[in-house]
HTML snippet that shows the backbone in 3Dmol.js (N, CA, C, O; Angstrom):
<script src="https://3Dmol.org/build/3Dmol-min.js"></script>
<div id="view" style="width:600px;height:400px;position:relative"></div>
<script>
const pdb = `
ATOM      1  N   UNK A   1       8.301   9.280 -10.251  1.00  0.00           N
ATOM      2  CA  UNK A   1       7.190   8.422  -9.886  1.00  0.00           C
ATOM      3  C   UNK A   1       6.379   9.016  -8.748  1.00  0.00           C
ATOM      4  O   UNK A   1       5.190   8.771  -8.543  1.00  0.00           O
ATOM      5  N   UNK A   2       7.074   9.743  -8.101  1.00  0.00           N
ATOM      6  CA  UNK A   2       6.473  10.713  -6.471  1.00  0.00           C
ATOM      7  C   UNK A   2       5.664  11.292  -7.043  1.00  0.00           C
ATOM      8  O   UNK A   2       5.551  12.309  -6.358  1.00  0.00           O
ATOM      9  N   UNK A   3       4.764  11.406  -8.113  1.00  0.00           N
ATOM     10  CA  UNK A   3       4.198  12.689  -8.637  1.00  0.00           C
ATOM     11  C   UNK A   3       2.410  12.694  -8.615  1.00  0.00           C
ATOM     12  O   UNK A   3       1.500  12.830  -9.433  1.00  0.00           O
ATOM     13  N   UNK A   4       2.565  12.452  -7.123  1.00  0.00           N
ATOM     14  CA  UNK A   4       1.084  12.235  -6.764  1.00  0.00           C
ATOM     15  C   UNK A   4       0.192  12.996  -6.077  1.00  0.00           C
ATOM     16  O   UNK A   4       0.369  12.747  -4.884  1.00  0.00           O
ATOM     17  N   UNK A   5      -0.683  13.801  -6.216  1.00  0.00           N
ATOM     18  CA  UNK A   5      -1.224  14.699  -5.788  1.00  0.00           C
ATOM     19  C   UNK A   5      -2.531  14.771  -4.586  1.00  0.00           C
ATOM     20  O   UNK A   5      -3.151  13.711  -4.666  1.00  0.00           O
ATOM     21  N   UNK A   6      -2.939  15.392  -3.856  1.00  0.00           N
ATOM     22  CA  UNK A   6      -4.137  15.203  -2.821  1.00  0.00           C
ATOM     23  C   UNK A   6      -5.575  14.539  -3.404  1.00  0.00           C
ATOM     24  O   UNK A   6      -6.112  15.091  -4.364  1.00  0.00           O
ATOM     25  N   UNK A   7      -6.082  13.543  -2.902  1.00  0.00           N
ATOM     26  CA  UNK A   7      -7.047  13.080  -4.091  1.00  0.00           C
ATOM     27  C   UNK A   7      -6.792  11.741  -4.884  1.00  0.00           C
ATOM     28  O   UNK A   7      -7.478  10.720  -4.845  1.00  0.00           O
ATOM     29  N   UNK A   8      -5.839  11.941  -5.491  1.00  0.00           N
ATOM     30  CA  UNK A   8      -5.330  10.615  -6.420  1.00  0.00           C
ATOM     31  C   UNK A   8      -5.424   9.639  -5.844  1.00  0.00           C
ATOM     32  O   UNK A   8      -5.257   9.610  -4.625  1.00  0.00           O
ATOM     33  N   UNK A   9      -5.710   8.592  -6.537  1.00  0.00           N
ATOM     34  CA  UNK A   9      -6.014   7.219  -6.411  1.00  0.00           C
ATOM     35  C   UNK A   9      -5.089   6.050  -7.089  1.00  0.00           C
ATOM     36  O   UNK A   9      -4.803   6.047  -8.286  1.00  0.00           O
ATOM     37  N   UNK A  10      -4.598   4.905  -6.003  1.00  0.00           N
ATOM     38  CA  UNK A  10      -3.143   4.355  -5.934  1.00  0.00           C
ATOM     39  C   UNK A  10      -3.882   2.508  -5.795  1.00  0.00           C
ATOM     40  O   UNK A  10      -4.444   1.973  -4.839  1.00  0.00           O
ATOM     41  N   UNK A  11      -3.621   2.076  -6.906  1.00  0.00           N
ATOM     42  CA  UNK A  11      -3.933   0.827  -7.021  1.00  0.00           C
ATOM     43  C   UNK A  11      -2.481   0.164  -6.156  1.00  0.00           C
ATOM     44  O   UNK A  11      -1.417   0.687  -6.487  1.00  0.00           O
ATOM     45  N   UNK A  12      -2.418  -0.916  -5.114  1.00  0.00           N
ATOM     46  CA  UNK A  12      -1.688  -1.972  -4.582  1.00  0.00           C
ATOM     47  C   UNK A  12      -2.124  -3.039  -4.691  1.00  0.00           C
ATOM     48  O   UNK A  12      -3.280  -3.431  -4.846  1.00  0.00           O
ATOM     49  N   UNK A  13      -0.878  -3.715  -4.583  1.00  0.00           N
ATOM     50  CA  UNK A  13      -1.423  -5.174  -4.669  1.00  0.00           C
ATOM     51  C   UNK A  13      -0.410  -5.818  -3.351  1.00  0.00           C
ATOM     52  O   UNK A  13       0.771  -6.151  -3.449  1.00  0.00           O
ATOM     53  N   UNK A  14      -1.396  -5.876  -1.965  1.00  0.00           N
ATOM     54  CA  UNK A  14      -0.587  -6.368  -1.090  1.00  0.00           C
ATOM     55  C   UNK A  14      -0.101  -7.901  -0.710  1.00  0.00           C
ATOM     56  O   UNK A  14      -0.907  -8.829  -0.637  1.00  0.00           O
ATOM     57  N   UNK A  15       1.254  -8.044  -0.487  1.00  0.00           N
ATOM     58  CA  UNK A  15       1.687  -9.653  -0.143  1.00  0.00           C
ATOM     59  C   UNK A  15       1.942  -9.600   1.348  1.00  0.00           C
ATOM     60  O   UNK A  15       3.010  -9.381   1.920  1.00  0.00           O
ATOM     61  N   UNK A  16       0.950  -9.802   1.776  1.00  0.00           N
ATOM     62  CA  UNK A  16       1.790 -10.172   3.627  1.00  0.00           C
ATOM     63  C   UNK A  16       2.307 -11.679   3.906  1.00  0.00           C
ATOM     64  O   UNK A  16       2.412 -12.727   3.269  1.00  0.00           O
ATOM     65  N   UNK A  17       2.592 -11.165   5.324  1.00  0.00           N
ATOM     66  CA  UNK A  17       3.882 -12.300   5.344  1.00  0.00           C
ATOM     67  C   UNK A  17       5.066 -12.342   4.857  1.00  0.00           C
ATOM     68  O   UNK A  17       5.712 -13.390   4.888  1.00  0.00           O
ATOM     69  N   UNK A  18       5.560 -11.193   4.317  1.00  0.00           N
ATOM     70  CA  UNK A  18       7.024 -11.191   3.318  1.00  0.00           C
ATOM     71  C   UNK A  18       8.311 -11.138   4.394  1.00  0.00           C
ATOM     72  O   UNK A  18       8.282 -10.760   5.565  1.00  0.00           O
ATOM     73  N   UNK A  19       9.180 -11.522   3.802  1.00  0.00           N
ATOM     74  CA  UNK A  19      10.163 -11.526   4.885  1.00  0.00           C
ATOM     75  C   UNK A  19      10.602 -10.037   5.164  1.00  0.00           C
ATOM     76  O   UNK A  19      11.219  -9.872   6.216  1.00  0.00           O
ATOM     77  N   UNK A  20      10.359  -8.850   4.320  1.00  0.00           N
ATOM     78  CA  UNK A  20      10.729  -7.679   4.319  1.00  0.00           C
ATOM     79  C   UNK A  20       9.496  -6.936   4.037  1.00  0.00           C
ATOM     80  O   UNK A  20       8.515  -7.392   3.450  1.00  0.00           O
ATOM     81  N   UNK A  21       9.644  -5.649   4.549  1.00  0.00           N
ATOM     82  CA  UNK A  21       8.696  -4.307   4.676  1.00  0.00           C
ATOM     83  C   UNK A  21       9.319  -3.422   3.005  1.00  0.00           C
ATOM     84  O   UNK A  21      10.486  -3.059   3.147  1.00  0.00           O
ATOM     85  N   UNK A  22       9.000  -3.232   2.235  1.00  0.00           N
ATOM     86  CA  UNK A  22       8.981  -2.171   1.027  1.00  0.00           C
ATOM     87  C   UNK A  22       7.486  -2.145   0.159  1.00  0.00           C
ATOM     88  O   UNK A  22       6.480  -2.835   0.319  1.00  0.00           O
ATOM     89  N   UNK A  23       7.723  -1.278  -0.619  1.00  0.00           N
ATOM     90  CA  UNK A  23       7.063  -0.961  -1.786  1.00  0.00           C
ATOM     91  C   UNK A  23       7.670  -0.360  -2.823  1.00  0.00           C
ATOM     92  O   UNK A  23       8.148   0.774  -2.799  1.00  0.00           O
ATOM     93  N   UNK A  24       7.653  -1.329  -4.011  1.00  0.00           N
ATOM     94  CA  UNK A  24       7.844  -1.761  -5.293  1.00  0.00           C
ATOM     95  C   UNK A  24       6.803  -1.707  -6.303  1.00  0.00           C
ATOM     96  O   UNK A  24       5.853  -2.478  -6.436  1.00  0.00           O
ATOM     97  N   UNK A  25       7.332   0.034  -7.489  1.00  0.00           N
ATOM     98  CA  UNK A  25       6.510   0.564  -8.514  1.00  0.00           C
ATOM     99  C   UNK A  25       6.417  -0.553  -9.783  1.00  0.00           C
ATOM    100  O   UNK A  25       7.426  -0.860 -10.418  1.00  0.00           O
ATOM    101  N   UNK A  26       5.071  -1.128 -10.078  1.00  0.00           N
ATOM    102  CA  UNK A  26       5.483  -2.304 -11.193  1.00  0.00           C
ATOM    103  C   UNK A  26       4.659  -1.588 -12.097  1.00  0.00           C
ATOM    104  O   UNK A  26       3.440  -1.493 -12.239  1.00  0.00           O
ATOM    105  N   UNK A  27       5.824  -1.026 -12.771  1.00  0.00           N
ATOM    106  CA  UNK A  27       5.648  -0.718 -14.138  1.00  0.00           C
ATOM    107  C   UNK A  27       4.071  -1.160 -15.134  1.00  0.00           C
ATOM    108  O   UNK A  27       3.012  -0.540 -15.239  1.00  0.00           O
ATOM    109  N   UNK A  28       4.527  -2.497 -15.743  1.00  0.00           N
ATOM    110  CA  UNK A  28       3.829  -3.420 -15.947  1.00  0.00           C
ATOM    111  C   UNK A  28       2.203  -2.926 -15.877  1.00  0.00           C
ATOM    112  O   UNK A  28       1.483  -2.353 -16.695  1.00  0.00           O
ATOM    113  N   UNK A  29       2.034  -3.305 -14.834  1.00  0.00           N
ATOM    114  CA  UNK A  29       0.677  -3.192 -14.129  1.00  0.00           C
ATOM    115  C   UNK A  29      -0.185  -1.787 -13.453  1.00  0.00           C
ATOM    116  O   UNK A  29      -1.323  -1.502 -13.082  1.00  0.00           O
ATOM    117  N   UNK A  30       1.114  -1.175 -13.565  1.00  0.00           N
ATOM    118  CA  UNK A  30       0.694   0.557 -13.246  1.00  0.00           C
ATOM    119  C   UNK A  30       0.565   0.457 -12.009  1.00  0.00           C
ATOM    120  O   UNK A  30      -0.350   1.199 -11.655  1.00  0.00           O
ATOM    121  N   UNK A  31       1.226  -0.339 -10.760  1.00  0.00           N
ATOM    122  CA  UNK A  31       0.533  -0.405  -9.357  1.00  0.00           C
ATOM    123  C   UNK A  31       1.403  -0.564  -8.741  1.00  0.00           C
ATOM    124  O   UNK A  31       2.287  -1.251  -9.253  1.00  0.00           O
ATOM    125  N   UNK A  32       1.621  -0.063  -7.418  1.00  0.00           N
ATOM    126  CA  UNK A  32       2.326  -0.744  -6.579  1.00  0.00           C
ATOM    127  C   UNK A  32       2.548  -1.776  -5.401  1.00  0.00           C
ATOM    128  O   UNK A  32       2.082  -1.716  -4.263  1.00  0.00           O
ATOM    129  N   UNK A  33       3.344  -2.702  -5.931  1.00  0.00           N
ATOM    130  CA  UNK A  33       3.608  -4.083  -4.867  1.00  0.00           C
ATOM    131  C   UNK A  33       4.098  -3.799  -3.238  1.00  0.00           C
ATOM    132  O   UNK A  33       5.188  -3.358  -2.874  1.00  0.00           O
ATOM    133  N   UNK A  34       3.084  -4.147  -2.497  1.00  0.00           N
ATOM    134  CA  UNK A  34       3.879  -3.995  -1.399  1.00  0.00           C
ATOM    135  C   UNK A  34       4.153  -5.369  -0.551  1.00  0.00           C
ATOM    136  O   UNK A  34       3.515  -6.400  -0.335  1.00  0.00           O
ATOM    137  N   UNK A  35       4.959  -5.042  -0.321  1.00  0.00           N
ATOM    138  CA  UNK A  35       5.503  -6.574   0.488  1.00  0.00           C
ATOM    139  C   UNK A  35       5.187  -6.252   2.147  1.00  0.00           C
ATOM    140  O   UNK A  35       5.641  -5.232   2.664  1.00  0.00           O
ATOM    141  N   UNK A  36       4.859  -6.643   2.454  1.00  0.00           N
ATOM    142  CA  UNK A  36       4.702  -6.654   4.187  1.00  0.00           C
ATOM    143  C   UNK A  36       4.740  -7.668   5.096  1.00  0.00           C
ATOM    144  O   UNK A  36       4.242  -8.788   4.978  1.00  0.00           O
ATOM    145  N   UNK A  37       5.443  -7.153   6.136  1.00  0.00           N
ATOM    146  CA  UNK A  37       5.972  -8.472   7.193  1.00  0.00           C
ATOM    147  C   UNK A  37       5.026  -8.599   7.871  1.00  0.00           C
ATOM    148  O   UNK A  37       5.206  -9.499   8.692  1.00  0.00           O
ATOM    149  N   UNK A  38       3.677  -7.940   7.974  1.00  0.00           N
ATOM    150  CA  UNK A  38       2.551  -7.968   9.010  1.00  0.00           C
ATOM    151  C   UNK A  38       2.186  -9.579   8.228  1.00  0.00           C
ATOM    152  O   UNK A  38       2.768 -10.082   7.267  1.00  0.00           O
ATOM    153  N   UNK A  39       0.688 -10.293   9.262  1.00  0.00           N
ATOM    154  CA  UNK A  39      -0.034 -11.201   8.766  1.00  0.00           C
ATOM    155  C   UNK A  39      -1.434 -10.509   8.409  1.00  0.00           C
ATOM    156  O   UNK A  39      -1.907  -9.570   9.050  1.00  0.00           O
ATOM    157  N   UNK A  40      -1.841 -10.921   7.641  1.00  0.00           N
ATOM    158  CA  UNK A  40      -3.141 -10.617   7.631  1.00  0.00           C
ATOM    159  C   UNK A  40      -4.556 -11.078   8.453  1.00  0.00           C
ATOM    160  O   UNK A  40      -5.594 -11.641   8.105  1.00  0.00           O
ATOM    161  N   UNK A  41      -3.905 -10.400  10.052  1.00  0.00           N
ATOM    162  CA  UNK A  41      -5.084 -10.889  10.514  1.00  0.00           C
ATOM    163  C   UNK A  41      -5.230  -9.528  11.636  1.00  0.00           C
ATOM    164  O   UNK A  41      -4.260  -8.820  11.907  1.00  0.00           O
ATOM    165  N   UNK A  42      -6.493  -9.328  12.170  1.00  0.00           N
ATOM    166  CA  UNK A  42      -6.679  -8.600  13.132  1.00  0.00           C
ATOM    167  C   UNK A  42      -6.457  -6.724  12.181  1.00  0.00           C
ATOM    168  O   UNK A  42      -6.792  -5.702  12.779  1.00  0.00           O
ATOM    169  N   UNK A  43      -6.085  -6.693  11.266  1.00  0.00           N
ATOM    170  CA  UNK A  43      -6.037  -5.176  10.414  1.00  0.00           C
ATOM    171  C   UNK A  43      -4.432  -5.332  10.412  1.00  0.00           C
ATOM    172  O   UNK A  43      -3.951  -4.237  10.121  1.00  0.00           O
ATOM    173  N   UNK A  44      -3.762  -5.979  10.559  1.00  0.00           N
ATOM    174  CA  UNK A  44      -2.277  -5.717  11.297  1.00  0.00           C
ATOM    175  C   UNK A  44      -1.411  -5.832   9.713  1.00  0.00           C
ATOM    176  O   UNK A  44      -0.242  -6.022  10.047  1.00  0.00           O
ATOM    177  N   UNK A  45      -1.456  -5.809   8.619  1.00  0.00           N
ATOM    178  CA  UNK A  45      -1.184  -6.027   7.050  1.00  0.00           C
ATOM    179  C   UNK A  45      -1.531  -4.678   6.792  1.00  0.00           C
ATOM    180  O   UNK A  45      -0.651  -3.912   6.398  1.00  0.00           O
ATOM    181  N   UNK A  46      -2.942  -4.195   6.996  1.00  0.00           N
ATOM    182  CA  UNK A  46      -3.272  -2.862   6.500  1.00  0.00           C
ATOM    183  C   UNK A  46      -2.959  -1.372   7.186  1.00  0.00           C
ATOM    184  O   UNK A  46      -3.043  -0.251   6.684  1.00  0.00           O
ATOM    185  N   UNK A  47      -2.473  -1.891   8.840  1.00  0.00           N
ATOM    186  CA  UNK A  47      -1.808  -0.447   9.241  1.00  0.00           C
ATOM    187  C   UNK A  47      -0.196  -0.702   8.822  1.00  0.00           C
ATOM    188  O   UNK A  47       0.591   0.235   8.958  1.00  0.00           O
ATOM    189  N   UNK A  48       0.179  -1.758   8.405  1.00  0.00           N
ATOM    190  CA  UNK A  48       1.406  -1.456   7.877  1.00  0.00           C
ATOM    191  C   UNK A  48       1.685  -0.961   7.111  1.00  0.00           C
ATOM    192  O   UNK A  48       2.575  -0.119   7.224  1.00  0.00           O
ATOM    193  N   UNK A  49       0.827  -1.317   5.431  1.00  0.00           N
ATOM    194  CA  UNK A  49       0.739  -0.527   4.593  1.00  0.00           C
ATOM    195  C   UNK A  49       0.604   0.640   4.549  1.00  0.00           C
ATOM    196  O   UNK A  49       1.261   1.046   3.590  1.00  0.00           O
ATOM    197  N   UNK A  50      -0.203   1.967   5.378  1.00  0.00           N
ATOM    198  CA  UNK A  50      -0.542   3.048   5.804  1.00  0.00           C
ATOM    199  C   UNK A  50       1.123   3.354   6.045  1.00  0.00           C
ATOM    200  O   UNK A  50       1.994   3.818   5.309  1.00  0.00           O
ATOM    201  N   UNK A  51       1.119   2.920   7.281  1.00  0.00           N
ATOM    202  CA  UNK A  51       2.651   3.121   7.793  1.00  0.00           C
ATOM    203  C   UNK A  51       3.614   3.099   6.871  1.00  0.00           C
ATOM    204  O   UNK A  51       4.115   4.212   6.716  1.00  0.00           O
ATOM    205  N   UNK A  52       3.940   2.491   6.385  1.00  0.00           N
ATOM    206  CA  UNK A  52       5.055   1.861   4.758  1.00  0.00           C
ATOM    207  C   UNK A  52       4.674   3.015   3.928  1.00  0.00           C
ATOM    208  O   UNK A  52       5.660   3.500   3.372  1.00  0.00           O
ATOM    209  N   UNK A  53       3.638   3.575   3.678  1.00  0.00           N
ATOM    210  CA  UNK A  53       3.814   4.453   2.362  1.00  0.00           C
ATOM    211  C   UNK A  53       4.144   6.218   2.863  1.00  0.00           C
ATOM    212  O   UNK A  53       4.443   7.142   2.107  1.00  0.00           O
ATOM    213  N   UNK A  54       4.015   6.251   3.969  1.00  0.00           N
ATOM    214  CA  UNK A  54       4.154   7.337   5.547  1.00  0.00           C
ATOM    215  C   UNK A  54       5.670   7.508   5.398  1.00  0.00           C
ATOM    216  O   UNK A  54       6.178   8.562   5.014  1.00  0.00           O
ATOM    217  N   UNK A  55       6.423   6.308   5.754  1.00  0.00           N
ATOM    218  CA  UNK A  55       7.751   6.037   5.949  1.00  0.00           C
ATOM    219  C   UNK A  55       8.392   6.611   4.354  1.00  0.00           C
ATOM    220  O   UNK A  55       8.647   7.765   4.009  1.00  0.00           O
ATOM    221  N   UNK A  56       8.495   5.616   3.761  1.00  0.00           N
ATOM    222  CA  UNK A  56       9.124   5.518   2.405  1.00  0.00           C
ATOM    223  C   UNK A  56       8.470   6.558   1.477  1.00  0.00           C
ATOM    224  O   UNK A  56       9.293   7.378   1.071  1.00  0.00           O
ATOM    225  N   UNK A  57       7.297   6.737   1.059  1.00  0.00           N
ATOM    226  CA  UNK A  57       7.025   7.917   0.676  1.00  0.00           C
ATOM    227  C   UNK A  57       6.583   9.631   0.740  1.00  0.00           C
ATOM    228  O   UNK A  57       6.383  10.616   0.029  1.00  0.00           O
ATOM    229  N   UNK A  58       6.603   9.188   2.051  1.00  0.00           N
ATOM    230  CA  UNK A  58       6.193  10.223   2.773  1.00  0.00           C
ATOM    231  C   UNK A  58       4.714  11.052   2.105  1.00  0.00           C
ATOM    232  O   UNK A  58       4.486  12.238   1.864  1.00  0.00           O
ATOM    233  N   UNK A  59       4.144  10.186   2.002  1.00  0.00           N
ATOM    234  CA  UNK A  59       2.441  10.426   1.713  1.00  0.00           C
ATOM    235  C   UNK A  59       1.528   9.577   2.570  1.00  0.00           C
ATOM    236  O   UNK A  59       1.767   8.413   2.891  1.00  0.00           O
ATOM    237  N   UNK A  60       0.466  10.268   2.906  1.00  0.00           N
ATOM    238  CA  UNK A  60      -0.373  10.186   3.998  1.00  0.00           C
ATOM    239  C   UNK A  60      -1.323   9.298   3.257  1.00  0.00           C
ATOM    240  O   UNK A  60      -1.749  10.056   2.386  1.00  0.00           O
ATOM    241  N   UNK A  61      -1.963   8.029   3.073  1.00  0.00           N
ATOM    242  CA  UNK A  61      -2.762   7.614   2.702  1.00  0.00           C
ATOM    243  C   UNK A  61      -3.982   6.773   3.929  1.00  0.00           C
ATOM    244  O   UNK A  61      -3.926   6.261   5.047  1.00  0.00           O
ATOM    245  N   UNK A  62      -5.079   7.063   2.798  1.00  0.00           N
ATOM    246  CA  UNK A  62      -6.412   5.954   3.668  1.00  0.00           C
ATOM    247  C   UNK A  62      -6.796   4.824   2.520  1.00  0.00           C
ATOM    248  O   UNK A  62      -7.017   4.985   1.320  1.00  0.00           O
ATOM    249  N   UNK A  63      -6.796   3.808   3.199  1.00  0.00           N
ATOM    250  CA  UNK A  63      -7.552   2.668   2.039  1.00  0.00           C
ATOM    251  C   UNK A  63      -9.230   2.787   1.993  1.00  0.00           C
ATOM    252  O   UNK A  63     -10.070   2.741   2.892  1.00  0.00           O
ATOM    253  N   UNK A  64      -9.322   2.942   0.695  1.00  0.00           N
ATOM    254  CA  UNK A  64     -11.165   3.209  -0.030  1.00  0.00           C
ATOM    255  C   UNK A  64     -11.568   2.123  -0.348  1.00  0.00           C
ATOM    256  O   UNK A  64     -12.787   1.947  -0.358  1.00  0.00           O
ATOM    257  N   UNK A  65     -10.581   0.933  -0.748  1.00  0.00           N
ATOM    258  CA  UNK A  65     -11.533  -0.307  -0.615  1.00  0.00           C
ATOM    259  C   UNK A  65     -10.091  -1.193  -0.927  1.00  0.00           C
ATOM    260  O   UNK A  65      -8.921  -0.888  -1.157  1.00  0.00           O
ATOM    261  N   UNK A  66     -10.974  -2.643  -0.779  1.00  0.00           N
ATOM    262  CA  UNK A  66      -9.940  -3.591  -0.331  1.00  0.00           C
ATOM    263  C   UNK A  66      -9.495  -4.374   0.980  1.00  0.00           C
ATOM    264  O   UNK A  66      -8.571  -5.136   1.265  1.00  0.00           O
ATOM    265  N   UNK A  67     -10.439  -3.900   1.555  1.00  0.00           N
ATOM    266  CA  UNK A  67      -9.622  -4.146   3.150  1.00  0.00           C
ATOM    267  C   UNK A  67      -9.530  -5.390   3.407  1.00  0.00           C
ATOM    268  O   UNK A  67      -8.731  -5.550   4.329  1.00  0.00           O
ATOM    269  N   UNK A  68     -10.097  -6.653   2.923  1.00  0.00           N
ATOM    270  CA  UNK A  68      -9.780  -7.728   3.402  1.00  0.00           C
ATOM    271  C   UNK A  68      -9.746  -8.405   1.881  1.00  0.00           C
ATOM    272  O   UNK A  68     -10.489  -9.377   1.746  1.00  0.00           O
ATOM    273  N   UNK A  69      -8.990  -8.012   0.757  1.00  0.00           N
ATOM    274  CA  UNK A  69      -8.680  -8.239  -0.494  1.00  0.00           C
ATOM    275  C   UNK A  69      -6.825  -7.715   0.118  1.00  0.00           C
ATOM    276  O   UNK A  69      -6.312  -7.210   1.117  1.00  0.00           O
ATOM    277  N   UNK A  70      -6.396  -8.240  -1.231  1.00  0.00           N
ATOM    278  CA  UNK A  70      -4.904  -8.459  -1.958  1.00  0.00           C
ATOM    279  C   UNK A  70      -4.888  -7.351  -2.683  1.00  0.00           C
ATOM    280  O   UNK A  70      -3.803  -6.773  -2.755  1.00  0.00           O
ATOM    281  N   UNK A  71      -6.194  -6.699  -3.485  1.00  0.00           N
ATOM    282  CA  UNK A  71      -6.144  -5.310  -4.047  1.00  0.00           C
ATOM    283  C   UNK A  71      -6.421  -4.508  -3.427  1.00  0.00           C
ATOM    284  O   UNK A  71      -7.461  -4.739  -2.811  1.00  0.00           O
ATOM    285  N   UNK A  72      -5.782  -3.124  -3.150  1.00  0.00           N
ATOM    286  CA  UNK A  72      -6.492  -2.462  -2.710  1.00  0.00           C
ATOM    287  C   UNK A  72      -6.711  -1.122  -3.509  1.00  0.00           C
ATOM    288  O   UNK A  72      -6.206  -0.929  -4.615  1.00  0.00           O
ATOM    289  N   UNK A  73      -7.573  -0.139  -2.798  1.00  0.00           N
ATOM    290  CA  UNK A  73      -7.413   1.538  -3.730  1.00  0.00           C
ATOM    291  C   UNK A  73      -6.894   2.181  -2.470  1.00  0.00           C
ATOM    292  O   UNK A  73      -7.253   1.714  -1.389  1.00  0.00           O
ATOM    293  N   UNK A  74      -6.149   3.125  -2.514  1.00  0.00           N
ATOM    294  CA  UNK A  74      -6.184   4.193  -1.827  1.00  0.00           C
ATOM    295  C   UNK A  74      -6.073   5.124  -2.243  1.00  0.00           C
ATOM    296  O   UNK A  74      -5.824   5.296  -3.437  1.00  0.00           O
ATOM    297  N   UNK A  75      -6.255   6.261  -1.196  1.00  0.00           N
ATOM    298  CA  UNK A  75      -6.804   8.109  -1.692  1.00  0.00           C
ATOM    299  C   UNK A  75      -5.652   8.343  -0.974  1.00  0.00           C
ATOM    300  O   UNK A  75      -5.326   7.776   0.069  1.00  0.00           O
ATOM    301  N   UNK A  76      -4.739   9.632  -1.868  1.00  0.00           N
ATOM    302  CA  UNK A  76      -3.990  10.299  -1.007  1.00  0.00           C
ATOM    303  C   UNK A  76      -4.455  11.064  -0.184  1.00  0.00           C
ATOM    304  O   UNK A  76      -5.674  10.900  -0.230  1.00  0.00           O
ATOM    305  N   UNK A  77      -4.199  11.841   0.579  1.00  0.00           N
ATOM    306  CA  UNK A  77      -4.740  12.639   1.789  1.00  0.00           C
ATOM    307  C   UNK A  77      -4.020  13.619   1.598  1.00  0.00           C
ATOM    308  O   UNK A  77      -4.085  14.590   2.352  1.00  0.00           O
TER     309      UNK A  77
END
`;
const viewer = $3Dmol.createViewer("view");
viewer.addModel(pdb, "pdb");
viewer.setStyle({}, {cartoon: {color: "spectrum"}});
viewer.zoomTo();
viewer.render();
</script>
C-alpha cells in the first residue's frame, strides 16, 4: 500500500475528535481514514494529520485542498 511516489495525490477523509491518533487504508473507497485526537479548530486537526502521516508513514505531505472540509487532497512531497 506504501507505494506512493513524489507528486501523487492522497484522498482522506478526516474524523477529529477521535479518541485515538491512526490512519486507516479503506479499501472500499480508495482513501484513507484518519482518525485524529486534535479538534478542529484553530488548524490543530490539520497539523496533526501532516504529523500522523510523517510518523506512521513516513511521507512528507502538504494539504492542496480541504482545509476546513472532512475531505481532503494531499500532494506527496
Amino acid at each position: 500500500m506504501n507505494n506512493f511516489s513524489s507528486q501523487d495525490i492522497i484522498i482522506v477523509r478526516a474524523k477529529p475528535n477521535s479518541s485515538k491518533s491512526e490512519l486507516i487504508w479503506n479499501n472500499e473507497y480508495q482513501r484513507f481514514d484518519a482518525f485524529l485526537h486534535s479538534i478542529p479548530d484553530d488548524n490543530k486537526a490539520n497539523s496533526e494529520l501532516v504529523k500522523l502521516f510523517k510518523k506512521q508513514l513516513k511521507l512528507r505531505v502538504e494539504i492542496i485542498s480541504g482545509l476546513k472540509s472532512r475531505n481532503k487532497k494531499m500532494k506527496i512531497l
